[in-house]
MISE-323489 format. One record per residue (C-alpha): residue number from 1; residue in three letters; x, y, z. Coordinates in nm, 3 decimals. Example, Ala and Ser with C-alpha at 12.3 -4.5 7.8 and 13.67 -1.06 7.14 Angstrom:
2
<atom n="1" res="ALA" X="1.230" Y="-0.450" Z="0.780"/>
<atom n="2" res="SER" X="1.367" Y="-0.106" Z="0.714"/>
This chain:
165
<atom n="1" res="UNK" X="13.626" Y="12.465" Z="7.675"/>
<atom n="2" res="UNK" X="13.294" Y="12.225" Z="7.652"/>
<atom n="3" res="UNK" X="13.105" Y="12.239" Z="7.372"/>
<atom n="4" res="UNK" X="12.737" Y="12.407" Z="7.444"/>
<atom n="5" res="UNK" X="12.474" Y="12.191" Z="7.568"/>
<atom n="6" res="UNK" X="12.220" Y="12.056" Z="7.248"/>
<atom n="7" res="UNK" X="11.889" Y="12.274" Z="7.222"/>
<atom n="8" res="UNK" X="11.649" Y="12.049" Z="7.384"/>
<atom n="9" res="UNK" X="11.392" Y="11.889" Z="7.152"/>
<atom n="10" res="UNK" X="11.110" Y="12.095" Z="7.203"/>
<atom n="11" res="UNK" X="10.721" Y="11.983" Z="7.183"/>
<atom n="12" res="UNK" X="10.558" Y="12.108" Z="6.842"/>
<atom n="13" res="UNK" X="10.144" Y="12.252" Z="6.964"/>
<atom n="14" res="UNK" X="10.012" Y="11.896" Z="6.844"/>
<atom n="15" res="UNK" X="10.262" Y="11.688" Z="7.052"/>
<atom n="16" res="UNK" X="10.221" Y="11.926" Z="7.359"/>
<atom n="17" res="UNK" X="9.821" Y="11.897" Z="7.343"/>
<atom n="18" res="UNK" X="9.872" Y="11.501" Z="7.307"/>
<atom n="19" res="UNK" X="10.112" Y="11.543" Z="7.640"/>
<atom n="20" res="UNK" X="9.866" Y="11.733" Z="7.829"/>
<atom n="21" res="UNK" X="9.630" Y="11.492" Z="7.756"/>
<atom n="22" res="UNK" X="9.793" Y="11.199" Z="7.827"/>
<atom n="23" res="UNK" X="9.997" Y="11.321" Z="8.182"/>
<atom n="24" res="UNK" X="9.616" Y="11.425" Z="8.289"/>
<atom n="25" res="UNK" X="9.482" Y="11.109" Z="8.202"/>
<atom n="26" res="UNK" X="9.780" Y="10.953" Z="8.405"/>
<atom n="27" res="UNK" X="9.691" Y="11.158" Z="8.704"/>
<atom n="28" res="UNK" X="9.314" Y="11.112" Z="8.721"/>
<atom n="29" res="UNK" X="9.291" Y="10.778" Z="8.595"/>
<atom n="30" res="UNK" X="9.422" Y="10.602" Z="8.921"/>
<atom n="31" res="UNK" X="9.238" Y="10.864" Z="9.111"/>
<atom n="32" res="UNK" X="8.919" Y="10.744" Z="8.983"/>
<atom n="33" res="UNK" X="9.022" Y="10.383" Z="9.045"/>
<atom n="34" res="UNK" X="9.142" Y="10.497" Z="9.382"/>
<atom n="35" res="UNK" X="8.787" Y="10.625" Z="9.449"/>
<atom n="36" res="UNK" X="8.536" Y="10.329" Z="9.330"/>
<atom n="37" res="UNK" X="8.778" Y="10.070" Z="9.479"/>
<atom n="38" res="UNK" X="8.781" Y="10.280" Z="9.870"/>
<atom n="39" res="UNK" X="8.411" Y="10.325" Z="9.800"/>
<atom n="40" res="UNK" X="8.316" Y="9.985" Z="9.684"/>
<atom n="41" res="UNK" X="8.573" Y="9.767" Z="9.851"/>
<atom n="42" res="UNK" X="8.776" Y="9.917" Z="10.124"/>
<atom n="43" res="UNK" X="9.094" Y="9.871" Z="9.904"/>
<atom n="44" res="UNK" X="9.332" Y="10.138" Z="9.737"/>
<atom n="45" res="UNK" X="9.396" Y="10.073" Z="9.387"/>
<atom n="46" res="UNK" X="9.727" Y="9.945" Z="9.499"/>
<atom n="47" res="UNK" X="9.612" Y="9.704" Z="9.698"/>
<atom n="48" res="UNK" X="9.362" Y="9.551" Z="9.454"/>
<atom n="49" res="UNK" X="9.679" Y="9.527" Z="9.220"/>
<atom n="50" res="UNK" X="9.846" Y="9.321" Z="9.484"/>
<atom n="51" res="UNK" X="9.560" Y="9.130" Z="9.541"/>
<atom n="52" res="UNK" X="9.536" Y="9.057" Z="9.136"/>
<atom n="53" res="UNK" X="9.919" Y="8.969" Z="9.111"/>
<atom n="54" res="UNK" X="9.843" Y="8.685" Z="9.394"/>
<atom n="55" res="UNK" X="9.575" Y="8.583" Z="9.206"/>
<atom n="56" res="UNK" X="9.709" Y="8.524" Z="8.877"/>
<atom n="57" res="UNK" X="10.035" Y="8.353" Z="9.007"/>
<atom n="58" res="UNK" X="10.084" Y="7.974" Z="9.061"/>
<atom n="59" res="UNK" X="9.941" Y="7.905" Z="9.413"/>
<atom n="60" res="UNK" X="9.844" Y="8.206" Z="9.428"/>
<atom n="61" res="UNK" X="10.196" Y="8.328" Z="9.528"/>
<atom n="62" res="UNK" X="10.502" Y="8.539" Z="9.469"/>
<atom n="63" res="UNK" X="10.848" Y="8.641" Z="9.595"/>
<atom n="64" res="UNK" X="10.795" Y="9.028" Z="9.740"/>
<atom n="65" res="UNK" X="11.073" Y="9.105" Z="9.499"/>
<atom n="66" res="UNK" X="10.861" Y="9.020" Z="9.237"/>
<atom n="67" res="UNK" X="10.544" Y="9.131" Z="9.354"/>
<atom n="68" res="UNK" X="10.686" Y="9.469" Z="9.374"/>
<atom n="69" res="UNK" X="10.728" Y="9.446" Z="9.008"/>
<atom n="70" res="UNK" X="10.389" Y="9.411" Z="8.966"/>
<atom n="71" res="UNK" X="10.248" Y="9.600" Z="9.175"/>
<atom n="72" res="UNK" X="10.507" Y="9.867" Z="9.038"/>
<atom n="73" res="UNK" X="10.581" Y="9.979" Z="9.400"/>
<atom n="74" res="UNK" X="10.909" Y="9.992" Z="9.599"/>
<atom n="75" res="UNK" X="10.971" Y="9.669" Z="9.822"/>
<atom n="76" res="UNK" X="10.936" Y="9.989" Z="10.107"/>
<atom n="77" res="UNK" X="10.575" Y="10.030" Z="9.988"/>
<atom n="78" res="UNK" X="10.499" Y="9.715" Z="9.915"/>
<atom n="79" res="UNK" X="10.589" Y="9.543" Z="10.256"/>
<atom n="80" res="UNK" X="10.348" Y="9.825" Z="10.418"/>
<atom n="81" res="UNK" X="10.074" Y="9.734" Z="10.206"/>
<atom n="82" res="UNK" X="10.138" Y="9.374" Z="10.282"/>
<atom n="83" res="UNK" X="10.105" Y="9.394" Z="10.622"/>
<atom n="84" res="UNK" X="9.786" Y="9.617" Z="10.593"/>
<atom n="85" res="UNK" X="9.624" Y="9.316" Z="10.360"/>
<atom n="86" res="UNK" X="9.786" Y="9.070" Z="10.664"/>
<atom n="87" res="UNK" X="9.647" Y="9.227" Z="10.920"/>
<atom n="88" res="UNK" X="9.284" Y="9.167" Z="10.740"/>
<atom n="89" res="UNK" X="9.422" Y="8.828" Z="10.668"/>
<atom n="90" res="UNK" X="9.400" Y="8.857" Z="10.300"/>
<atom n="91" res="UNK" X="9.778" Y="8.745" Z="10.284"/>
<atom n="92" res="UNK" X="10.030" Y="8.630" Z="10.405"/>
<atom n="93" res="UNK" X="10.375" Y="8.603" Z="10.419"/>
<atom n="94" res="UNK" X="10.686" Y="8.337" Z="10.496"/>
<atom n="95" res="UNK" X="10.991" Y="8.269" Z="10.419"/>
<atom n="96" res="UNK" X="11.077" Y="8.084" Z="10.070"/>
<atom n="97" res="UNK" X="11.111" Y="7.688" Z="10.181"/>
<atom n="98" res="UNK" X="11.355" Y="7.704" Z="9.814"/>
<atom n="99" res="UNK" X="11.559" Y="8.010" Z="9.956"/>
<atom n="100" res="UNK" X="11.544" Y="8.178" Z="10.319"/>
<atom n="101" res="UNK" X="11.677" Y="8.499" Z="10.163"/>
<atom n="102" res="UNK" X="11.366" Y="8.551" Z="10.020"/>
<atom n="103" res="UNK" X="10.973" Y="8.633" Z="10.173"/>
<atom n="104" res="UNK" X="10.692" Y="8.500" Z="9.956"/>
<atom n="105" res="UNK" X="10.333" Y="8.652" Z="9.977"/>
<atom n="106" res="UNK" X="10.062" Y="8.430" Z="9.928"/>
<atom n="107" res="UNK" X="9.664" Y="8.526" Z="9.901"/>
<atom n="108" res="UNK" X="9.443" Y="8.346" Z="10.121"/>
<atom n="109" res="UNK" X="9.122" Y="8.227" Z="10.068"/>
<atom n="110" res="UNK" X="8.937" Y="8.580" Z="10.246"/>
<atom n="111" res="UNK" X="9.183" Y="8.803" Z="10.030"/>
<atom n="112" res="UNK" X="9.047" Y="8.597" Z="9.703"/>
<atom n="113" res="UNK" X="8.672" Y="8.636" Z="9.797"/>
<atom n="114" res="UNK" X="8.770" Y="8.986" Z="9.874"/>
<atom n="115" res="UNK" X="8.918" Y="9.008" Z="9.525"/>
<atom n="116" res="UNK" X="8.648" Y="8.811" Z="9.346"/>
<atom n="117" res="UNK" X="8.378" Y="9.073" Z="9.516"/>
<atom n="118" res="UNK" X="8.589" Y="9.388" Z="9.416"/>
<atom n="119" res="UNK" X="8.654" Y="9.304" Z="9.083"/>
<atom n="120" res="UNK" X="8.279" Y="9.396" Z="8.905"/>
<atom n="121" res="UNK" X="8.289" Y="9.726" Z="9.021"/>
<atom n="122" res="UNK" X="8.625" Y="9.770" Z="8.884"/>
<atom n="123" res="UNK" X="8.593" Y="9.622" Z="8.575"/>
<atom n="124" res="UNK" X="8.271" Y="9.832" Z="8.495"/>
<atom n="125" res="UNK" X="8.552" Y="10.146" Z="8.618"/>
<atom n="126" res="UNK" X="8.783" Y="10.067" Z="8.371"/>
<atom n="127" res="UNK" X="8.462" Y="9.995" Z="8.068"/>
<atom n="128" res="UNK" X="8.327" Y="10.316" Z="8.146"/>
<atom n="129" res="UNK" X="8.608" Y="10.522" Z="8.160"/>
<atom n="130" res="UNK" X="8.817" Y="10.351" Z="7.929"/>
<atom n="131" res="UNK" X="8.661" Y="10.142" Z="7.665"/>
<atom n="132" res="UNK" X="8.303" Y="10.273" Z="7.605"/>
<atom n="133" res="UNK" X="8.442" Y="10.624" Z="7.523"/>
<atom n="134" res="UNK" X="8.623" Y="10.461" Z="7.240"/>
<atom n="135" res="UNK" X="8.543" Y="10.256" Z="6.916"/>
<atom n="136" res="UNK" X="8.683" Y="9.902" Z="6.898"/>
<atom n="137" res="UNK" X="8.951" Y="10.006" Z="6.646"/>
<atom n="138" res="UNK" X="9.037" Y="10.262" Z="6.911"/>
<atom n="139" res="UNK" X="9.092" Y="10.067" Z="7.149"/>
<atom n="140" res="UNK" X="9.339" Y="9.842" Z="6.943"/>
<atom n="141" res="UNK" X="9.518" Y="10.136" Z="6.873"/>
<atom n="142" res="UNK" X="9.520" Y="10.243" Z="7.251"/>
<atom n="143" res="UNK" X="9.678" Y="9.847" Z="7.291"/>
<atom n="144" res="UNK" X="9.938" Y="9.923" Z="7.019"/>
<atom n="145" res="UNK" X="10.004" Y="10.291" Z="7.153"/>
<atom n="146" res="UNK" X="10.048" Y="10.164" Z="7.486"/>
<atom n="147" res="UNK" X="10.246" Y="9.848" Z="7.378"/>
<atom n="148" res="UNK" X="10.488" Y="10.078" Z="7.171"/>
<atom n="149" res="UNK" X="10.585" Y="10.283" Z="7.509"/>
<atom n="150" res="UNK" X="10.598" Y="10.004" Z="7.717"/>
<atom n="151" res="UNK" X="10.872" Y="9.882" Z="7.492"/>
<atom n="152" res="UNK" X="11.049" Y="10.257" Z="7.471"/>
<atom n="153" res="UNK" X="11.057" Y="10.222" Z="7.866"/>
<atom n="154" res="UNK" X="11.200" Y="9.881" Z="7.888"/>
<atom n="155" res="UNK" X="11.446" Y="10.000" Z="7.641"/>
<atom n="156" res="UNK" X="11.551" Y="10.249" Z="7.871"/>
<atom n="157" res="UNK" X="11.616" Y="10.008" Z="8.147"/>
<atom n="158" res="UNK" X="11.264" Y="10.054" Z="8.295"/>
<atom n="159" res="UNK" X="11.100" Y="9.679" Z="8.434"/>
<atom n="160" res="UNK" X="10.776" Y="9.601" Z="8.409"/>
<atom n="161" res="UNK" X="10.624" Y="9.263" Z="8.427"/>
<atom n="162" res="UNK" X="10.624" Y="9.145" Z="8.045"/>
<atom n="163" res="UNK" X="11.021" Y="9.232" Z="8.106"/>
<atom n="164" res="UNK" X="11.062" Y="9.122" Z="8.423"/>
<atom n="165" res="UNK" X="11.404" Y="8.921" Z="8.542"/>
């Protein structure tokens, strides 16, 4: 006979107002992100990310495997996306001179001036919505909060690009 399952560790009120909160923060956030970027730019929010991942890499490109990480997107959603952004020519793609197994993306000079143009609108997105509601010592808290599950995920096998292979 098997023992009977644990009682699941249930939310106290506090802990299940903080959830709500935070899952409908998670939910609208990108939404509104989502919105200014299709409004202001013609690009999805993951798109920009994409974008912002080429940008920040040396020579402005990376392996789709690690893009993907980035981007936190399935290589699936990813190559899609890709071949939107190629078909604007804001990037593009060939095989890895260092390893044919492998497809790097690389942002071209249109997706950077693309980039460069979108980013002011979203950076006043993410002030308004994120940082002007909150004092400075909130938002060092918001760093540490958000630090702290980052590293609960990656302890559960999660990857995200400060862990990445």
């Amino acid at each position: 006979m098997n023992p009977p399952d644990p009682e699941p560790r249930w939310l106290d009120e506090d802990n299940q107002e903080t959830w709500v909160a935070l899952a409908r923060m998670l939910i609208w956030l990108p939404t509104a992100f989502d919105n200014q970027l299709q409004r202001d730019s013609g690009l999805s929010h993951f798109e920009y990310g994409i974008l912002a991942s080429l940008s920040e890499a040396d020579e402005g490109t990376l392996r789709m495997s690690e893009l993907a990480i980035y981007a936190n997107g399935s290589l699936s959603r990813l190559s899609r996306a890709v071949a939107r952004l190629e078909r604007r020519e804001w990037v593009t793609r060939t095989l890895d001179p260092a390893d044919g197994r492998y497809t790097l993306a690389a942002l071209t000079d249109k997706g950077r001036a693309v980039l460069v143009e979108a980013v002011p609108g979203h950076v006043e997105t993410v002030n308004r919505l994120v940082f002007d509601p909150l004092t400075t010592a909130q938002a060092r808290q918001l760093r540490t909060i958000a630090g702290r599950i980052l590293t609960a995920f990656d302890a559960e096998g999660g990857v995200t690009p400060q862990s990445r292979p």
